[in-house]
Short mmCIF file of the C-alpha atoms (twelve columns), coordinates in Angstrom:
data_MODEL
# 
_entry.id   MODEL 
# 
loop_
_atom_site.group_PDB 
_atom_site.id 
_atom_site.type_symbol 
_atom_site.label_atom_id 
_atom_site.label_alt_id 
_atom_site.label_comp_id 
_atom_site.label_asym_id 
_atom_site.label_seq_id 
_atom_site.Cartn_x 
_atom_site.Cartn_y 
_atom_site.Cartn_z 
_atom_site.pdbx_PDB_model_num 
ATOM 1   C CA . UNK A 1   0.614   -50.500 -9.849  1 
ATOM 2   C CA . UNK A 2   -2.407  -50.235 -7.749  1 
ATOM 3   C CA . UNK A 3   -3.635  -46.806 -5.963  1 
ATOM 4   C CA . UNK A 4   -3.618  -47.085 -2.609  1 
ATOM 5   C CA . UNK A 5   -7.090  -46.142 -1.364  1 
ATOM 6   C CA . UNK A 6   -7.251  -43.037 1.570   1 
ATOM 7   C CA . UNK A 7   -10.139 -43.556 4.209   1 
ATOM 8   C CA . UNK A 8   -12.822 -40.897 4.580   1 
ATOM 9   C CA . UNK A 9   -11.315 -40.822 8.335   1 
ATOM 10  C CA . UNK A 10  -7.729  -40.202 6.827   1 
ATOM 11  C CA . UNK A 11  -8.911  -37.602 4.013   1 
ATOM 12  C CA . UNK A 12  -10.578 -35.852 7.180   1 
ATOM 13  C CA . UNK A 13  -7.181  -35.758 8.698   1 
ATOM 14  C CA . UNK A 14  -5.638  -34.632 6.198   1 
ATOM 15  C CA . UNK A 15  -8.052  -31.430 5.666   1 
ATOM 16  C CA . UNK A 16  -8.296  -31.118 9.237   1 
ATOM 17  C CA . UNK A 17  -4.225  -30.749 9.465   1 
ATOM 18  C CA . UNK A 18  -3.678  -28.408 6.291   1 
ATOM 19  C CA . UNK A 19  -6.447  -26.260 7.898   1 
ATOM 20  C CA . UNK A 20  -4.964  -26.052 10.404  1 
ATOM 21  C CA . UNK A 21  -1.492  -24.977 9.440   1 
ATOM 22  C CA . UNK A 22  -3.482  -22.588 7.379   1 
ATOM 23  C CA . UNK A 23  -4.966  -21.080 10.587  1 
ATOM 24  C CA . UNK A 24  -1.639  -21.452 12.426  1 
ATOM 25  C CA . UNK A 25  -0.368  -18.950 9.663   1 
ATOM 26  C CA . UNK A 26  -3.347  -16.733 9.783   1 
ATOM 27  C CA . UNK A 27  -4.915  -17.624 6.376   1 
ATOM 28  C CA . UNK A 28  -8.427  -19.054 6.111   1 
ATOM 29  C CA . UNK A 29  -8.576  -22.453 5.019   1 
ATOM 30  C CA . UNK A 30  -11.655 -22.295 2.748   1 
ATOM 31  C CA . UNK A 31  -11.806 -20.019 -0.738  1 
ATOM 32  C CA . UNK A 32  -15.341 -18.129 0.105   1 
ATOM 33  C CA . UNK A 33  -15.980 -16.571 -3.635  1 
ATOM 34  C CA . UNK A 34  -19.009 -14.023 -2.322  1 
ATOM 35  C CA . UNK A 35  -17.341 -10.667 -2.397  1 
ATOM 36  C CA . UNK A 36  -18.775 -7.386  -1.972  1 
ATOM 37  C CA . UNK A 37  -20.342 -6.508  -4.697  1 
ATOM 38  C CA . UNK A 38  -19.646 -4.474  -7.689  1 
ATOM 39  C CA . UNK A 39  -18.442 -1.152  -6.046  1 
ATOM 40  C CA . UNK A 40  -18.822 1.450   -9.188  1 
ATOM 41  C CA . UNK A 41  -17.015 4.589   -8.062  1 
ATOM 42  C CA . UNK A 42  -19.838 7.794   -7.590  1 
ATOM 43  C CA . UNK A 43  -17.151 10.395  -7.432  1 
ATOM 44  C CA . UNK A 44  -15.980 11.630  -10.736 1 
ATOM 45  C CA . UNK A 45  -12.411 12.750  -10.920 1 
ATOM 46  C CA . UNK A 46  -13.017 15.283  -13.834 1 
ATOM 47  C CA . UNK A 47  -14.834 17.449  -11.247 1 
ATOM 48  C CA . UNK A 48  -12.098 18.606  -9.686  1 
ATOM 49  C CA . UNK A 49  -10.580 21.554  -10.760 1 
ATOM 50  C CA . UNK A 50  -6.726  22.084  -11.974 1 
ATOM 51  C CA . UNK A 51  -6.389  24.227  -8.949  1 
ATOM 52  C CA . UNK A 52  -7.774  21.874  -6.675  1 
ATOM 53  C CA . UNK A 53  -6.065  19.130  -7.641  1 
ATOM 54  C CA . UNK A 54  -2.850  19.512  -5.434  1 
ATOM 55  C CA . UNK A 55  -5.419  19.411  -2.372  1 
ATOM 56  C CA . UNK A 56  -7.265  16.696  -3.607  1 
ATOM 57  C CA . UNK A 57  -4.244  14.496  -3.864  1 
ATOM 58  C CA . UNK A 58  -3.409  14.814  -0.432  1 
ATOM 59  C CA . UNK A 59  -6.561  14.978  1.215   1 
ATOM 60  C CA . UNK A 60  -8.375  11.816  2.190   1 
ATOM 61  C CA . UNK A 61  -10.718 10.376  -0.337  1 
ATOM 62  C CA . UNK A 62  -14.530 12.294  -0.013  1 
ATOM 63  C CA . UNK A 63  -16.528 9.780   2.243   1 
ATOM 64  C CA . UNK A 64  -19.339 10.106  -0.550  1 
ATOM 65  C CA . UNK A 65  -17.470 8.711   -2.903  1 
ATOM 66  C CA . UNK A 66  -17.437 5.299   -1.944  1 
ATOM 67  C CA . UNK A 67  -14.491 3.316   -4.054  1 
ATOM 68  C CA . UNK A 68  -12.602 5.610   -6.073  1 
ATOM 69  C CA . UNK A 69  -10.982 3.381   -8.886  1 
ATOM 70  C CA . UNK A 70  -7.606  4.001   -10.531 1 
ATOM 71  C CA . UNK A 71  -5.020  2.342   -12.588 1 
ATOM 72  C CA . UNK A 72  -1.228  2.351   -12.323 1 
ATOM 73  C CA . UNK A 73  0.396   2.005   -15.677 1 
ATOM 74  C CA . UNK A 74  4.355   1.152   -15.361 1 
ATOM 75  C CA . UNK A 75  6.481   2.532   -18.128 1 
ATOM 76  C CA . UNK A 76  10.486  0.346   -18.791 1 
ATOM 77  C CA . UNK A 77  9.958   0.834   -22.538 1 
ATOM 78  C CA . UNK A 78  13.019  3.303   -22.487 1 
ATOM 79  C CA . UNK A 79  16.981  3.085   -21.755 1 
ATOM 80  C CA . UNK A 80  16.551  5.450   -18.739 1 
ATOM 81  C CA . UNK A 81  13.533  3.721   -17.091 1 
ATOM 82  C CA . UNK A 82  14.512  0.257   -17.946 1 
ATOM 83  C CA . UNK A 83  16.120  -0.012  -14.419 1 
ATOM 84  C CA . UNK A 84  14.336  2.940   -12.868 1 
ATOM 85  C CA . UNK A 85  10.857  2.590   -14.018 1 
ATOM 86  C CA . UNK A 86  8.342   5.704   -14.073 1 
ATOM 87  C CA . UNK A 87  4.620   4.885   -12.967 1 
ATOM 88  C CA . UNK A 88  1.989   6.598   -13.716 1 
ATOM 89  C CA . UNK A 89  -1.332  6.876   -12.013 1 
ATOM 90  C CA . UNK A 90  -4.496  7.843   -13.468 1 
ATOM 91  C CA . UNK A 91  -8.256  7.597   -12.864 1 
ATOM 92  C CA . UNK A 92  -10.492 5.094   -14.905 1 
ATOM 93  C CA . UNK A 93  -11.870 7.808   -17.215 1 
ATOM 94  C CA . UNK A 94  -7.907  7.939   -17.934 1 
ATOM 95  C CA . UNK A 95  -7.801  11.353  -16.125 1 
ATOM 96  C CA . UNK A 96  -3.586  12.166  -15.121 1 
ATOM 97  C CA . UNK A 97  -3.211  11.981  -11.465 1 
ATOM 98  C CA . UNK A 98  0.295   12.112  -10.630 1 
ATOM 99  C CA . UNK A 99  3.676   9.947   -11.520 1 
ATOM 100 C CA . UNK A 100 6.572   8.529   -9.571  1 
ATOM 101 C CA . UNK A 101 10.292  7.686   -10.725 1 
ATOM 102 C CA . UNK A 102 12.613  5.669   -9.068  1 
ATOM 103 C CA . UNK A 103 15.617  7.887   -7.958  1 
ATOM 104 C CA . UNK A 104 18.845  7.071   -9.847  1 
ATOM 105 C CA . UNK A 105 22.159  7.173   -7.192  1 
ATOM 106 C CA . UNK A 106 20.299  6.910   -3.949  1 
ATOM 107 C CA . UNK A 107 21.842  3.439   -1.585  1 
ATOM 108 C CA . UNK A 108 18.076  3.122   -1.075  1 
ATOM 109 C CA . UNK A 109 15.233  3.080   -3.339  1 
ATOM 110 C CA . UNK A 110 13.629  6.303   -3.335  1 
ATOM 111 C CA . UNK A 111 10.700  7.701   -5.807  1 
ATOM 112 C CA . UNK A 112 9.913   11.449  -6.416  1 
ATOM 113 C CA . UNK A 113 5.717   11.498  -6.777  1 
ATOM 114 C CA . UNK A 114 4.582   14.675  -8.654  1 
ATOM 115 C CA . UNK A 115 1.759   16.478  -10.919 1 
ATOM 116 C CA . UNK A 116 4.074   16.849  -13.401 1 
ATOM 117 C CA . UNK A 117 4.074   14.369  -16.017 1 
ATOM 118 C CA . UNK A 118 7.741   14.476  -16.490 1 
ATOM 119 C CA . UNK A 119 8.044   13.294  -13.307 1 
ATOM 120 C CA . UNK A 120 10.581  16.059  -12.344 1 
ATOM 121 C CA . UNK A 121 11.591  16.267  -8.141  1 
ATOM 122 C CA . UNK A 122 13.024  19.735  -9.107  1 
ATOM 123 C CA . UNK A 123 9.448   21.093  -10.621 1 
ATOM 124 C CA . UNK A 124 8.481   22.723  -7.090  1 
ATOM 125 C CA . UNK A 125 5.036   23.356  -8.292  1 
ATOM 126 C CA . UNK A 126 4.030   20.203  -9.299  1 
ATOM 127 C CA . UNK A 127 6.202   18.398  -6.594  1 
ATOM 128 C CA . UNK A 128 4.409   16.297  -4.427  1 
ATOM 129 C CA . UNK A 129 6.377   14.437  -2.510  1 
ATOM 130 C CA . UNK A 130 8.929   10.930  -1.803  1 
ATOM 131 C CA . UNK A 131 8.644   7.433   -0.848  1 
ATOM 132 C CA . UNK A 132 11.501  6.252   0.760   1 
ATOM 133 C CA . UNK A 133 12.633  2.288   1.835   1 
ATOM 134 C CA . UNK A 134 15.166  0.699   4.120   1 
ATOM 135 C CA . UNK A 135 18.357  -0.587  2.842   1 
ATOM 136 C CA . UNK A 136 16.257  -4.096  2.594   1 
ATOM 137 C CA . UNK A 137 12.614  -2.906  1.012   1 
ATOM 138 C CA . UNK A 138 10.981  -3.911  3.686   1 
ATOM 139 C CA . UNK A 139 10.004  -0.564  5.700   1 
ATOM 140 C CA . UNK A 140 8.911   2.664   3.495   1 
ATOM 141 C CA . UNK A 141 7.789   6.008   4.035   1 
ATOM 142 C CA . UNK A 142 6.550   8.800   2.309   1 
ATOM 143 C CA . UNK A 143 6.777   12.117  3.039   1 
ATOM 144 C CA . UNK A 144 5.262   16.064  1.890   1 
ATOM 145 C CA . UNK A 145 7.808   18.373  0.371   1 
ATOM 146 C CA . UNK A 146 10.057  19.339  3.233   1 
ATOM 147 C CA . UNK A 147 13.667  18.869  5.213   1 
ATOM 148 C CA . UNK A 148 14.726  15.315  6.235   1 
ATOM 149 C CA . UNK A 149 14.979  16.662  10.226  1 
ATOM 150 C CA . UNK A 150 18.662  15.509  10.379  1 
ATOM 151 C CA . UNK A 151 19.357  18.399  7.754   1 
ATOM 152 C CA . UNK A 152 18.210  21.122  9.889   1 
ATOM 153 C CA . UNK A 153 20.062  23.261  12.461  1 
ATOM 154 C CA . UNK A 154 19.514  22.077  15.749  1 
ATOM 155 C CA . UNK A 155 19.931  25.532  17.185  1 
ATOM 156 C CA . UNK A 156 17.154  26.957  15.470  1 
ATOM 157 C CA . UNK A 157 13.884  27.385  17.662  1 
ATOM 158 C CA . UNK A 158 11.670  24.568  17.570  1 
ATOM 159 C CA . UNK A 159 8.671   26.253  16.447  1 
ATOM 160 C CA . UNK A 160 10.682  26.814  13.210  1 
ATOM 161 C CA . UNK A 161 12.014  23.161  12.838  1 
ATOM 162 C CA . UNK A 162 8.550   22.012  13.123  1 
ATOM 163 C CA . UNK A 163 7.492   24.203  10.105  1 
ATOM 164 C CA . UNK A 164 10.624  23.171  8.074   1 
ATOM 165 C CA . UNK A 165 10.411  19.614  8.698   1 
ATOM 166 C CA . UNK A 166 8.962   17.227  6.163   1 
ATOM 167 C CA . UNK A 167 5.271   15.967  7.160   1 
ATOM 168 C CA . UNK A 168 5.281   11.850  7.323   1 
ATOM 169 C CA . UNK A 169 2.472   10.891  5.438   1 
ATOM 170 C CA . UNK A 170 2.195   6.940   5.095   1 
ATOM 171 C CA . UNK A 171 4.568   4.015   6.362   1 
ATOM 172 C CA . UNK A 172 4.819   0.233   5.393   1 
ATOM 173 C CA . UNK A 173 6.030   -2.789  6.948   1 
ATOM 174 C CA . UNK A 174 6.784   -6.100  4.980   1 
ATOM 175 C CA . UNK A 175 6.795   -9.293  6.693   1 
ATOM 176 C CA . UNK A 176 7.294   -13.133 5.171   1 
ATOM 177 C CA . UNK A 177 4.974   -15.614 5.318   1 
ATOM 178 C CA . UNK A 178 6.986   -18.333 7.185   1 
ATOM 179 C CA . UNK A 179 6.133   -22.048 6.501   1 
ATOM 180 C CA . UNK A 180 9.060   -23.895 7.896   1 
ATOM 181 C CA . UNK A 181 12.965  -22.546 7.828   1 
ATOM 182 C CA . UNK A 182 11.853  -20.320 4.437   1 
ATOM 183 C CA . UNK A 183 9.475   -17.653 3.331   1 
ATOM 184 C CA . UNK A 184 6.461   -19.462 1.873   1 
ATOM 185 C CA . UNK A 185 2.813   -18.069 0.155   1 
ATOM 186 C CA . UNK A 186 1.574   -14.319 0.604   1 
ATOM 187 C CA . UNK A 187 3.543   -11.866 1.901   1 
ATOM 188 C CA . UNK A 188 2.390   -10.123 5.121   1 
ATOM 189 C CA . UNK A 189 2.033   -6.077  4.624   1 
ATOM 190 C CA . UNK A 190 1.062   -3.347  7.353   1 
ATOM 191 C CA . UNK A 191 0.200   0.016   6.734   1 
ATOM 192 C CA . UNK A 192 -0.100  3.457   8.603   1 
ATOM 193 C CA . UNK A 193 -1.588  6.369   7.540   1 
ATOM 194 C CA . UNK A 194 -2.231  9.386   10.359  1 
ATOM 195 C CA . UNK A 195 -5.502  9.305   11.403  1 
ATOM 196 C CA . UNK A 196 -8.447  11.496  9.982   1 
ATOM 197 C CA . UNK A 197 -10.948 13.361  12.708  1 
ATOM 198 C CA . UNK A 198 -14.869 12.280  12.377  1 
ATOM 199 C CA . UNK A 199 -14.792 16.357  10.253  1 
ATOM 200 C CA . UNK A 200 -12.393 14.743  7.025   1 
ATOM 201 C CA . UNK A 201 -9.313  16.668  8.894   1 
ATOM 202 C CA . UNK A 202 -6.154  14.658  8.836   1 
ATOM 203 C CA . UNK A 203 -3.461  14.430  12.026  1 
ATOM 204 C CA . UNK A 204 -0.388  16.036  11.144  1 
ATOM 205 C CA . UNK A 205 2.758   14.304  11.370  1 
ATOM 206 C CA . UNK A 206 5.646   16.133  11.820  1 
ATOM 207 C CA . UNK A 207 8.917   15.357  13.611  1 
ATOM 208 C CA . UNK A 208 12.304  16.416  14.538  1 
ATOM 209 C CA . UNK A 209 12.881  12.477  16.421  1 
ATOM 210 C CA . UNK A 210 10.940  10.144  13.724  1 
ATOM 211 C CA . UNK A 211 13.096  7.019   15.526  1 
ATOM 212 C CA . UNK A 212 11.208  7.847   18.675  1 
ATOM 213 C CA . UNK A 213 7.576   9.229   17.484  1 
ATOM 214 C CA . UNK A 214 7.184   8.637   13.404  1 
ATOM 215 C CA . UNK A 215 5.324   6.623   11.587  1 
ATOM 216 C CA . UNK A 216 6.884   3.482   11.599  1 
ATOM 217 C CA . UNK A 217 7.841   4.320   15.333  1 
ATOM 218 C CA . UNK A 218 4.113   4.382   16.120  1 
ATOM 219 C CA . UNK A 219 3.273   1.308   14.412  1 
ATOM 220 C CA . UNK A 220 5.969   -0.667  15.999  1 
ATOM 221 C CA . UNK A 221 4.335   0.197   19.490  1 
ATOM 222 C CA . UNK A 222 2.904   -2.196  21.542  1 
ATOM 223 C CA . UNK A 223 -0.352  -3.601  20.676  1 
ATOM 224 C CA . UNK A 224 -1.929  -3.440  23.813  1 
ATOM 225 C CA . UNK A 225 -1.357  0.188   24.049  1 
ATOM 226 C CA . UNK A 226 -2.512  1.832   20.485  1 
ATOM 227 C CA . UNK A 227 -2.080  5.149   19.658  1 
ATOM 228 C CA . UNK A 228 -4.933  7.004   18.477  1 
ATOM 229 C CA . UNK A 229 -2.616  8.970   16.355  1 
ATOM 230 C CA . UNK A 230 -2.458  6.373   13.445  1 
ATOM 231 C CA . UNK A 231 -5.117  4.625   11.653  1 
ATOM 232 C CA . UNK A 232 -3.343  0.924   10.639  1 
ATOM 233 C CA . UNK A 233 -4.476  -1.519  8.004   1 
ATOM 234 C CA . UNK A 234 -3.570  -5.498  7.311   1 
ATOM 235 C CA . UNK A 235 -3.251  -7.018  3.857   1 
ATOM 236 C CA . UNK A 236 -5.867  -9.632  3.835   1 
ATOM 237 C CA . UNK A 237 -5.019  -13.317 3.882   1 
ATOM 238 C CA . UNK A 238 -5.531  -14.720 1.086   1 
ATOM 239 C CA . UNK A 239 -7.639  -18.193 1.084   1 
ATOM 240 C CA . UNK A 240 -6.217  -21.126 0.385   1 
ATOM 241 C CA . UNK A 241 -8.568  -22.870 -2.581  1 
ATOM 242 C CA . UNK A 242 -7.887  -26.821 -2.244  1 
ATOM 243 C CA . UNK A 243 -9.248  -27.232 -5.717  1 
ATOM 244 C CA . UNK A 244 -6.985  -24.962 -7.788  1 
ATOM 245 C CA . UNK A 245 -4.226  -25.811 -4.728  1 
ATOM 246 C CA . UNK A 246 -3.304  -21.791 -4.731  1 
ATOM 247 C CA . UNK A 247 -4.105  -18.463 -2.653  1 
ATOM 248 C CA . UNK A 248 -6.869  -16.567 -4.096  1 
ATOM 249 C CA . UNK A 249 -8.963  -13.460 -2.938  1 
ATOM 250 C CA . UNK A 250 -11.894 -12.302 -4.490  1 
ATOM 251 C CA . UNK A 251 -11.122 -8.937  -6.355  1 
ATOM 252 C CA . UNK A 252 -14.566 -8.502  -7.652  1 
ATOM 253 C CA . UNK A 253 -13.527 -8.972  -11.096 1 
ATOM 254 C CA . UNK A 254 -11.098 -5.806  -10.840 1 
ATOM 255 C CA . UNK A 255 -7.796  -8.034  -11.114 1 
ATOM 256 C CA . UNK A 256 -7.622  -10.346 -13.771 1 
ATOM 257 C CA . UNK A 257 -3.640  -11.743 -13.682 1 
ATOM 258 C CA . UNK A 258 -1.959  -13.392 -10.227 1 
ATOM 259 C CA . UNK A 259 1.062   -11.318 -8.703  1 
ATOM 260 C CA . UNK A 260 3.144   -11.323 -5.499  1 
ATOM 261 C CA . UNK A 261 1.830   -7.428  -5.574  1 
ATOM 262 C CA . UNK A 262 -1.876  -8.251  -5.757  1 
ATOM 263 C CA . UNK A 263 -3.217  -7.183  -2.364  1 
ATOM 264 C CA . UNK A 264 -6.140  -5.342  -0.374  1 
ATOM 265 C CA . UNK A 265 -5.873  -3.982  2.874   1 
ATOM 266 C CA . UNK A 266 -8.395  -3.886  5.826   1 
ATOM 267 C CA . UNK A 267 -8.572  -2.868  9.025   1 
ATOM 268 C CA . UNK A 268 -8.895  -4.732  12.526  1 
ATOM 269 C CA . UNK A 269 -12.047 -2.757  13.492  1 
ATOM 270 C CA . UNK A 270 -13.382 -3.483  10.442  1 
ATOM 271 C CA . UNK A 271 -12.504 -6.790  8.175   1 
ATOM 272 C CA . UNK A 272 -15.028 -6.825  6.334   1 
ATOM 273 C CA . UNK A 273 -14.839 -3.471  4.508   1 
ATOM 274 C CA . UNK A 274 -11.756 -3.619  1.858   1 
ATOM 275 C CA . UNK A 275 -10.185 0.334   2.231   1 
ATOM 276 C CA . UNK A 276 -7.573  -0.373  -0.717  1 
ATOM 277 C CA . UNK A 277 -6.973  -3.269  -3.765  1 
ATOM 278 C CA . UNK A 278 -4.580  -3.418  -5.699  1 
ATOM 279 C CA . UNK A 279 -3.980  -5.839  -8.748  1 
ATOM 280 C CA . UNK A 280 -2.516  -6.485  -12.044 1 
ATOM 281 C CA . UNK A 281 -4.551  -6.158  -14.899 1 
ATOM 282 C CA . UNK A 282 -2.115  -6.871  -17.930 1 
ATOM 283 C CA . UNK A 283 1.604   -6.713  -18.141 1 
ATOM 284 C CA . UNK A 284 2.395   -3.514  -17.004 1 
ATOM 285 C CA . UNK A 285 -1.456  -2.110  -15.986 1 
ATOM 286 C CA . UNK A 286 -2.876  -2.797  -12.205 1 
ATOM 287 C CA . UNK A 287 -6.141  -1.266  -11.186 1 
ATOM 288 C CA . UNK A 288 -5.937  0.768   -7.782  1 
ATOM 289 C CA . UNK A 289 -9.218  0.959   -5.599  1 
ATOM 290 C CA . UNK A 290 -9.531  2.810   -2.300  1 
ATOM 291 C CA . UNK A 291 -11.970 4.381   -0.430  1 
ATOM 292 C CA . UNK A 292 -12.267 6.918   2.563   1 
ATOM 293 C CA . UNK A 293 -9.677  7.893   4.760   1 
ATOM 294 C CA . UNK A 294 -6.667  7.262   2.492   1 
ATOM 295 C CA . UNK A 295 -6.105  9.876   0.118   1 
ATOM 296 C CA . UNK A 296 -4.658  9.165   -4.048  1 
ATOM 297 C CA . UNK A 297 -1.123  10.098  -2.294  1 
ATOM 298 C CA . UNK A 298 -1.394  7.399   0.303   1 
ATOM 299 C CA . UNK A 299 -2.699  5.222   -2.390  1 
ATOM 300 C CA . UNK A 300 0.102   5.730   -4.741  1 
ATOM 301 C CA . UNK A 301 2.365   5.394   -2.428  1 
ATOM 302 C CA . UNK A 302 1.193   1.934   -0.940  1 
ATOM 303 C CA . UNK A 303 1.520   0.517   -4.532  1 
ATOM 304 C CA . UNK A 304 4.361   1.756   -5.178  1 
ATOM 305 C CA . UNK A 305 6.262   0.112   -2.063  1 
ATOM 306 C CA . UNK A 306 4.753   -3.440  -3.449  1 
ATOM 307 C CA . UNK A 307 6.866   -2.926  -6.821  1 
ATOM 308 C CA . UNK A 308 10.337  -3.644  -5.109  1 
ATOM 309 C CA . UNK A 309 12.209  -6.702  -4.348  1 
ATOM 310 C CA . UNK A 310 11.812  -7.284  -0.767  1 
ATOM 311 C CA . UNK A 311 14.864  -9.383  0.773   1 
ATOM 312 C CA . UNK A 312 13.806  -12.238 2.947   1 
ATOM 313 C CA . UNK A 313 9.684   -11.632 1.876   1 
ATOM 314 C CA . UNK A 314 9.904   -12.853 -1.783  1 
# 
């Protein structure tokens, strides 16, 4: 049965149209494989001492340090992780960081990050803090050690709510890519992180009404008004490569294996500087890469939120 044969004038219209649904859906329409470079990390983990280490996980990454690169290893080998799986997060030179557990009885998923390698949420000294979602796993939070502000007695004096509250530390916001009536390609992901003064000295957020003036609060508010009290970063579209027919981004050699949770994050006032990747590297290894202001917590946390079903994004 003979081929029919296109016209260059009707294989133009046909690029011309898938480009620009591409654009129509914010994702470029050509694969551009020059990256930025290989982006060694000059900060050495080992440097910092045991007693430093709780302040070093929370504080953002040193500006001299350029990328500091990490992997995530995910552990379901046993009966009690095979459903709530523990993660653990360590530096390149295999250096321990800090590991999360999913929370067993919680409506919501919920995972304790600590120092400890056990993983414990009752170790107070190696306690970190939580990452918390919505009933659908589509908004998270983390937070410090600290009350949930609905726990604590509203007749005690502010001043002393605002020092028992928990500190909101990083929120998420999952979004689908829609092609038509159902989610199609990449999903979308926002981030907010408080910001971090021009002297390395992070915002604090604390709250007794996070509905009205959290995180998520913040970054819900009107884009033509932003706050200067959040710093907020975009996953980056992936580009649509017509020869392989797939979304790709260019991880610099630092993800090997495609994943719905492969993602890096930029910023509007700055596209072209990636401030966090994130990728799979084998079956249950992905290499974590972020730079200056987002701290290893932050990090962790962002990952960590990409690991869940996400109902009405997947």
């Amino acid at each position: 049965m003979p081929v029919a044969q296109v016209s260059k004038e009707e294989e133009e219209q046909r690029r011309r149209s898938l480009a620009q649904e591409l654009s129509n859906r914010g994702i470029c329409p050509e694969y551009d494989p020059v990256g930025s470079g290989d982006q060694r990390s000059a900060f050495d983990v080992s440097s910092v001492a045991p007693a430093d280490m709780r302040a070093f996980l929370h504080s953002p990454a040193p500006k001299h340090a350029g990328v500091v690169q990490c992997r995530i290893i995910r552990d379901r080998s046993g009966i009690s992780t095979k459903l709530h799986p523990k993660y653990t997060m360590e530096s390149d030179d295999k250096i321990f960081l800090m590991t999360a557990q999913k929370q067993v009885k919680n409506k919501t998923s919920n995972y304790a990050i600590s120092m400890s390698k056990s993983g414990s949420s009752k170790d107070p000294e190696g306690f970190l803090g939580k990452l918390r979602s919505d009933f659908l796993g589509i908004e998270w939070c983390a937070y410090s050690p600290g009350l949930n502000p609905a726990k604590i007695d509203p007749k005690m004096p502010t001043a002393h709510q605002l020092q028992q509250v928990r500190e909101e530390l990083m929120a998420v916001q999952y979004t689908a890519s829609k092609w038509g009536a159902t989610a199609k390609g990449p999903r979308k992901m926002s981030v907010a992180i408080p910001s971090v003064t021009p002297g390395g000295e992070r915002l604090v957020c604390r709250t007794m009404t996070p509905q009205a003036d959290g995180l998520l609060a913040l970054q819900k508010g009107p884009s033509s008004n932003p706050t200067q009290q959040i710093t907020t970063y975009t996953n980056k579209p992936p580009k649509w490569n017509d020869q392989i027919g797939a979304y790709v981004l260019n991880f610099n050699k630092r993800v090997t294996e495609a994943s719905v949770k492969n993602f890096q994050l930029i910023s509007s006032t700055d596209p072209e500087t990636v401030y966090l990747q994130f990728g799979r590297v084998g079956k249950e290894v992905f290499n974590l890469d972020f730079r200056h202001p987002i701290s290893p917590f932050q990090a962790f946390a962002m990952c960590l939120s990409s690991f869940d079903y996400k109902l009405g994004c997947e």
